[in-house]
C-alpha positions in Angstrom: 3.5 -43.7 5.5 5.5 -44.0 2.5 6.2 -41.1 0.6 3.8 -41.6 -2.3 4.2 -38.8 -5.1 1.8 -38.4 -8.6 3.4 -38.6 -11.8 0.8 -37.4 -14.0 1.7 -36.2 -17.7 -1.7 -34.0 -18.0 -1.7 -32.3 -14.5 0.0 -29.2 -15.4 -3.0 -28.5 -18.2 -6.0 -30.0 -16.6 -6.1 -28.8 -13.3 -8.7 -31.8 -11.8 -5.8 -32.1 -9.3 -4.0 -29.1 -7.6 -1.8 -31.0 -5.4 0.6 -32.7 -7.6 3.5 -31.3 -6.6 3.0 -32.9 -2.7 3.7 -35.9 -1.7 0.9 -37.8 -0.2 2.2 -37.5 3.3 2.6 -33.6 2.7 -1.1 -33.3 1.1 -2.8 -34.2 4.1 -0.6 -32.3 6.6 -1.6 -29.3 4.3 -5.2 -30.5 4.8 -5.2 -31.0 8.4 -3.5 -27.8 8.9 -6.6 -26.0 6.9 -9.0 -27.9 8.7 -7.4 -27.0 12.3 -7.5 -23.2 11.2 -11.5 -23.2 10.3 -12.7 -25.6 12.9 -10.3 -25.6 16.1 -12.4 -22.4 17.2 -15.4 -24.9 17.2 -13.9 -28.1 18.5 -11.6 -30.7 18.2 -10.1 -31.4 15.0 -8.7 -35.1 14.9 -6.0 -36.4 12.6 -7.4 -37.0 8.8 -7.9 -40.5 8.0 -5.6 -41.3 5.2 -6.5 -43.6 1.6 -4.2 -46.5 1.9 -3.7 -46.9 -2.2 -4.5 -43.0 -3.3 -4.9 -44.0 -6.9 -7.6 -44.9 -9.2 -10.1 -44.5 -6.8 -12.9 -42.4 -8.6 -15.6 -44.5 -9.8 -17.2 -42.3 -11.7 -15.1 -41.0 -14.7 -16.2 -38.2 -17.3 -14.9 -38.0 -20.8 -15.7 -34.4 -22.4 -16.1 -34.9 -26.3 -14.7 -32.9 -28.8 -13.1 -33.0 -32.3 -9.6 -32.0 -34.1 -9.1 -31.4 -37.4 -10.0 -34.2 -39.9 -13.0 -35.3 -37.8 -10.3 -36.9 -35.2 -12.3 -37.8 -32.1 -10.5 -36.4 -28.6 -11.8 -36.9 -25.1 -10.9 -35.3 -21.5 -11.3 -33.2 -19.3 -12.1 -29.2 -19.4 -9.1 -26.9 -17.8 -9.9 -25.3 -15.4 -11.9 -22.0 -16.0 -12.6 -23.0 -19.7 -14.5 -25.0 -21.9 -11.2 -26.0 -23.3 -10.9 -30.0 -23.8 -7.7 -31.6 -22.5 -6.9 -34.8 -24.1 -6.4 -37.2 -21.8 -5.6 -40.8 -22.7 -5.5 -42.3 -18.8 -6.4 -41.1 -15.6 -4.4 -41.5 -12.2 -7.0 -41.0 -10.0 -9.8 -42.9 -12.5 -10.7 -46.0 -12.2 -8.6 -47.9 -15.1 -11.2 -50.2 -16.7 -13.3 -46.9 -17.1 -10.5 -45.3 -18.9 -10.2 -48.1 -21.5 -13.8 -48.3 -22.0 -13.5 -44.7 -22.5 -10.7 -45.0 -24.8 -12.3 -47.7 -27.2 -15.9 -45.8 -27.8 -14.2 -42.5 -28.6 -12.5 -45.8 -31.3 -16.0 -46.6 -32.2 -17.2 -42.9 -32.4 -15.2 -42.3 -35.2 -15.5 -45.9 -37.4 -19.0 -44.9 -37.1 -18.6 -41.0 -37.6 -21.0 -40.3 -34.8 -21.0 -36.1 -35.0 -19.8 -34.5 -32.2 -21.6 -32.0 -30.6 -20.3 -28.3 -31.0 -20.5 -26.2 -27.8 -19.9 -22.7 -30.5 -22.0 -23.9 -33.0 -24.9 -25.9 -31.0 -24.8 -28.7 -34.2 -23.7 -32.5 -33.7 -25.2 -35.4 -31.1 -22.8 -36.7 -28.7 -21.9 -34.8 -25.6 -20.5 -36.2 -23.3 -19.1 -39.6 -21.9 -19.8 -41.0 -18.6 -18.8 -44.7 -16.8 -20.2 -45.4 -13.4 -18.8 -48.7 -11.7 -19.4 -50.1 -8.1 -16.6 -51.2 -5.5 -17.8 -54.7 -4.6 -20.1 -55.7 -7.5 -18.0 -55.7 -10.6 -20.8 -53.8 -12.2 -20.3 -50.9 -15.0 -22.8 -48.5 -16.3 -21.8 -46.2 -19.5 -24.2 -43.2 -20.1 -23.4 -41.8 -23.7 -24.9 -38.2 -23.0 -26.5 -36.7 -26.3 -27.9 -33.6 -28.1 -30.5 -36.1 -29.2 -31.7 -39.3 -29.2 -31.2 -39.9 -33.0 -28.0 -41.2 -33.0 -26.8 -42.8 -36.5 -26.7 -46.3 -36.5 -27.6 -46.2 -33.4 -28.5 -50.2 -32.8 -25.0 -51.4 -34.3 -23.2 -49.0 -32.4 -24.6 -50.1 -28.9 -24.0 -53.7 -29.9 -20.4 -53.0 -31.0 -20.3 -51.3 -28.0 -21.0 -54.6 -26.3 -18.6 -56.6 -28.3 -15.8 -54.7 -27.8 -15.9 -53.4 -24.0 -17.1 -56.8 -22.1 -16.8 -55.0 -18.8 -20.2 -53.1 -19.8 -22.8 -54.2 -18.3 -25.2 -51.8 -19.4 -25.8 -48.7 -21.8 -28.1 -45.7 -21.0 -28.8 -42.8 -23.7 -28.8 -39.5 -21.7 -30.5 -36.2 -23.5 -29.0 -32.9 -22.6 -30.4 -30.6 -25.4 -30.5 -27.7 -23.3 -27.6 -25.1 -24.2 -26.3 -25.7 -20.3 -22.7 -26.1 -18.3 -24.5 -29.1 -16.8 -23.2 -32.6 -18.0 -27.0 -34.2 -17.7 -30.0 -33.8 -19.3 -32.8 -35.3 -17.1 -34.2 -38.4 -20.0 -32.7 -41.7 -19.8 -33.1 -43.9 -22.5 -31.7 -47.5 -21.8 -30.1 -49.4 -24.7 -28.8 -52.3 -23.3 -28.6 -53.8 -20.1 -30.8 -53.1 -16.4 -30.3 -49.6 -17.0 -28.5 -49.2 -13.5 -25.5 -51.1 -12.0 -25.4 -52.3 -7.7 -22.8 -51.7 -5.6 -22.3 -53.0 -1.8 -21.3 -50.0 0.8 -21.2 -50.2 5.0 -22.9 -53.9 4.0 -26.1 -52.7 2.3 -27.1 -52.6 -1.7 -27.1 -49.3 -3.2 -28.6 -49.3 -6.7 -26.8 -46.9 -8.8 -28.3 -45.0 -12.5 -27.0 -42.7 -14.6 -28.7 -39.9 -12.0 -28.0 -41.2 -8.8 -25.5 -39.3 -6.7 -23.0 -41.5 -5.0 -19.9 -40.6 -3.3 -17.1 -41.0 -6.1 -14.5 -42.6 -3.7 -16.5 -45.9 -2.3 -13.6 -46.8 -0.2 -12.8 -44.1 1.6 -16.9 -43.1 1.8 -17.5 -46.2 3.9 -14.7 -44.3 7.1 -16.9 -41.6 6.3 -20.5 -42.8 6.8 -19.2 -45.1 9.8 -17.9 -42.1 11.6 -21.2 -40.5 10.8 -23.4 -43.5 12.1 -20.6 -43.7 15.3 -20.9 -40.0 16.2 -25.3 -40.3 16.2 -25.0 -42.4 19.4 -27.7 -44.5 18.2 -30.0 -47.0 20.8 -32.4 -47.8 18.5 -35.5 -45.8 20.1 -34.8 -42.6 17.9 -36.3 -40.7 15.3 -33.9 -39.7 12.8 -34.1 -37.2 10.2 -31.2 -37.7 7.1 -31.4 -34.4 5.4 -30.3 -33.8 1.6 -30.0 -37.3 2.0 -29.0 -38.3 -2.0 -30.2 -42.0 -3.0 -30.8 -42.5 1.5 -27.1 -43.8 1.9 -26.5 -42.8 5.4 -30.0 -43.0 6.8 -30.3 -46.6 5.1 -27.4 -47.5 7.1 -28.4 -45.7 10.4 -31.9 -47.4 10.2 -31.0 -50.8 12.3 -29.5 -48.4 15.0 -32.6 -46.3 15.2 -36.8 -46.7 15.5 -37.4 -44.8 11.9 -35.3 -43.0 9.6 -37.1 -39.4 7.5 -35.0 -39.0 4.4 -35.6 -35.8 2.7 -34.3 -34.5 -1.1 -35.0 -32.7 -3.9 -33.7 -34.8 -6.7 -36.8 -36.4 -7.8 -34.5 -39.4 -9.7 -32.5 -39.9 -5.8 -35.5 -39.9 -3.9 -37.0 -42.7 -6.2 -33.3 -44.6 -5.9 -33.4 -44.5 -2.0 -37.2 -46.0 -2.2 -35.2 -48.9 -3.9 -32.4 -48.7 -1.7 -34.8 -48.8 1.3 -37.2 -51.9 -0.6 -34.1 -53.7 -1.5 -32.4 -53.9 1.6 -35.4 -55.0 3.7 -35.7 -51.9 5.6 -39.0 -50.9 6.5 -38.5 -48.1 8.8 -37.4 -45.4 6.6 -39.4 -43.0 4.3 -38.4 -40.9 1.6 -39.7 -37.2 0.5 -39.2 -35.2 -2.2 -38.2 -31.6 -1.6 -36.0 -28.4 0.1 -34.5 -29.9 3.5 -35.4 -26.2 4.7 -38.9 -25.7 3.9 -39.5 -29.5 5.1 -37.9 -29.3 8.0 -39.6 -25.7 8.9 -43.2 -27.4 8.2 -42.3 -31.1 10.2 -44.3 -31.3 13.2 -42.7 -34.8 14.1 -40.1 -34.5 17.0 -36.7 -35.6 16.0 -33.7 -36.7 18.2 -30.7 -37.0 15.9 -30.2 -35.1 12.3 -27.6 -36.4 9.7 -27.5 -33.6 7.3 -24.6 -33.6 4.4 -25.5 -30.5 2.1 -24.1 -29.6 -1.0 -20.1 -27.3 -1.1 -22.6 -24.2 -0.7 -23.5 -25.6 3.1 -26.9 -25.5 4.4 -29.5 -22.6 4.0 -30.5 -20.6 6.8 -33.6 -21.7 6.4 -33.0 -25.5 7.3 -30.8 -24.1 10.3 -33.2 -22.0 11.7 -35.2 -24.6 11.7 -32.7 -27.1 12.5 -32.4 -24.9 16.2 -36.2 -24.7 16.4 -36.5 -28.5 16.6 -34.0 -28.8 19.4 -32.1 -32.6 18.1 -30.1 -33.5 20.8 -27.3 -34.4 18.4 -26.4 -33.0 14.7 -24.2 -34.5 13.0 -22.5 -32.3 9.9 -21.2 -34.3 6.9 -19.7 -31.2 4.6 -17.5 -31.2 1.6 -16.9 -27.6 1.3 -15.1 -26.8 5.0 -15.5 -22.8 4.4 -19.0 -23.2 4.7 -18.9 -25.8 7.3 -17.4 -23.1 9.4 -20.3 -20.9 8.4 -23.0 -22.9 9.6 -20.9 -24.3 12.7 -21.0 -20.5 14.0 -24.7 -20.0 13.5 -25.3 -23.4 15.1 -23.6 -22.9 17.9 -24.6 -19.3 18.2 -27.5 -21.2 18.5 -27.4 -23.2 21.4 -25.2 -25.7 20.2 -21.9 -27.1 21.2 -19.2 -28.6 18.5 -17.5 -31.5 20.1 -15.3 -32.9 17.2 -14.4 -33.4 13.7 -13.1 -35.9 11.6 -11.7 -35.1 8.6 -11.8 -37.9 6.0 -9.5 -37.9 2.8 -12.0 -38.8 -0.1 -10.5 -36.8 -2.9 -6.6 -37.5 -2.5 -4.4 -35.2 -4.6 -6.9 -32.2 -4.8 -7.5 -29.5 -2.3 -11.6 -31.0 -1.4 -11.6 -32.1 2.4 -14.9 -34.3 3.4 -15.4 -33.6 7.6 -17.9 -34.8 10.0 -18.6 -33.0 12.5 -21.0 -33.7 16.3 -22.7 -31.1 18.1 
């Protein structure tokens, strides 16, 4: 592999990225050597499947707003452990048409003296910035998040907007009012466009809104959910249960290998977005539910014979694993991006009754320390 290395002005301040000072071959050595040490007491650990171009591969980028002196408009990123805004002009691991969308509404921000909001002093609108785009369909969605929806001159600005960043396809107002870390309010307004932008992933339509949650690296997701799908040793005659199951990514894709797919979430705005998913694609064998994978899965009287589960970087509750080893699967598959609490759960589950047979770790986040696995028991 050649020895790629990351020459990035901002990385010293911003701190989105802590391995900078690797080279690309060196980053994932370091991450197959953590991965070995957590999960080798479990299983297997095979060699981490690399990201042939490890650049601009996000495709979702966030601008944080804020102002200098004069009313001069900046946008960035926070450093780490602050609410400190780091300018930064373009992105390495961003996808680059967001970053000059980015670039020229911060422009139109300030010809139209749009206030910014103030985290110190709770007073101005606009929040936040946020472009979504897809891997296959040269879709982009920008989400201008606000303090309010009474944006000055709010009709021009969309439509110069429009005029001057062609590659937007469509413009969604998103209200965040609450005095909150979180980026998103939970109102959508659309302004122009669908409201939502496709994208094509393991050969299925995914629709995609301001709300959804879709992995950020498309590219390097697809390695992931086919090693998922590989691992379920599907014949088509199962029931499968896809737990914290997002927009129904994996489960869509699992349904032509199984007899009916249970997804299960509690993000009311996903759960509508995989009934989509599911309508759009054809696929008639997979339902949707709102609410916790634990509680659902302690209730569910149907037998199931393969779960995908991929929880959040907190891991599963004890709750969904008790339940999990109550139900008896005779195959879990574990898709985790936080590998301390993988290891967690993989003790319990084979503490359990079950038996970890092998993990692939997948490189989605190249150039920070986040390791995506999955793991079969």
């Amino acid at each position: 592999m050649e020895e790629l290395l990351f020459k990035c002005p901002y990385a010293e301040k911003c701190g989105g990225c802590q391995l900078t000072k690797c080279s690309y071959r060196e980053q994932l050595a370091l991450k197959q050597e953590q991965m070995q040490e957590l999960l080798s007491p479990f299983c297997r650990v095979l060699p981490i499947l690399p990201m042939e171009e490890p650049y601009h591969y996000r495709c979702k980028s966030h601008a944080v707003l804020s102002f200098v002196g004069r009313g001069r408009v900046i946008f960035g990123v926070y450093r780490k452990g602050t609410h400190d805004v780091v300018p930064v002009e373009h992105c390495l691991i961003e996808n680059e048409k967001a970053d000059a969308v980015i670039g020229k509404v911060r422009e139109l921000i300030q010809s139209f003296r749009i206030p910014i909001y103030d985290e110190d002093r709770k007073t101005g609108i606009l929040r936040h910035i946020l472009v979504r785009t897809g891997l296959r369909i040269d879709e982009m969605l920008l989400v201008l998040v606000s303090a309010s929806e009474n944006i000055p001159r709010k009709r021009d600005f969309v439509a110069a907007i429009l005029k001057n960043c062609p590659d937007v396809d469509t413009v969604v107002l998103n209200i965040n009012d609450k005095k909150t870390s979180m980026v998103l309010g939970t109102k959508d307004i659309v302004l122009a466009g669908k409201g939502a932008i496709e994208d094509v992933i393991c050969g299925l339509n995914f629709r995609i809104s301001a709300q959804s949650f879709y992995q950020v690296n498309p590219v390097q997701a697809e390695k992931l959910y086919e090693t998922a799908i590989a691992y379920a040793g599907l014949s088509g005659k199962e029931t499968l249960l896809d737990a914290y199951c997002g927009v129904g990514t994996l489960g869509l894709i699992a349904a032509k290998h199984c007899k009916s797919v249970i997804g299960v979430e509690l993000n009311p705005a996903a759960v509508r977005d995989a009934a989509v998913n599911a309508k759009r694609n054809g696929i008639k064998n997979a339902r949707f539910l709102r609410g916790d994978a634990g509680h659902f899965l302690s209730t569910l009287q149907e037998p199931l014979d393969v779960v995908l589960m991929d929880p959040p970087r907190s891991g599963a509750s004890e709750e969904f694993l008790s339940a999990l080893c109550a139900h008896q699967p005779s195959r879990i598959v574990y898709v985790s991006c936080g590998p301390d609490t993988l290891a967690r759960d993989l003790k319990f589950l084979t503490a359990h009754g079950y038996r970890a047979e092998k993990a692939q770790p997948v490189d989605l986040f190249p150039w920070t320390g986040h390791v995506e696995t999955v793991v079969l028991l």
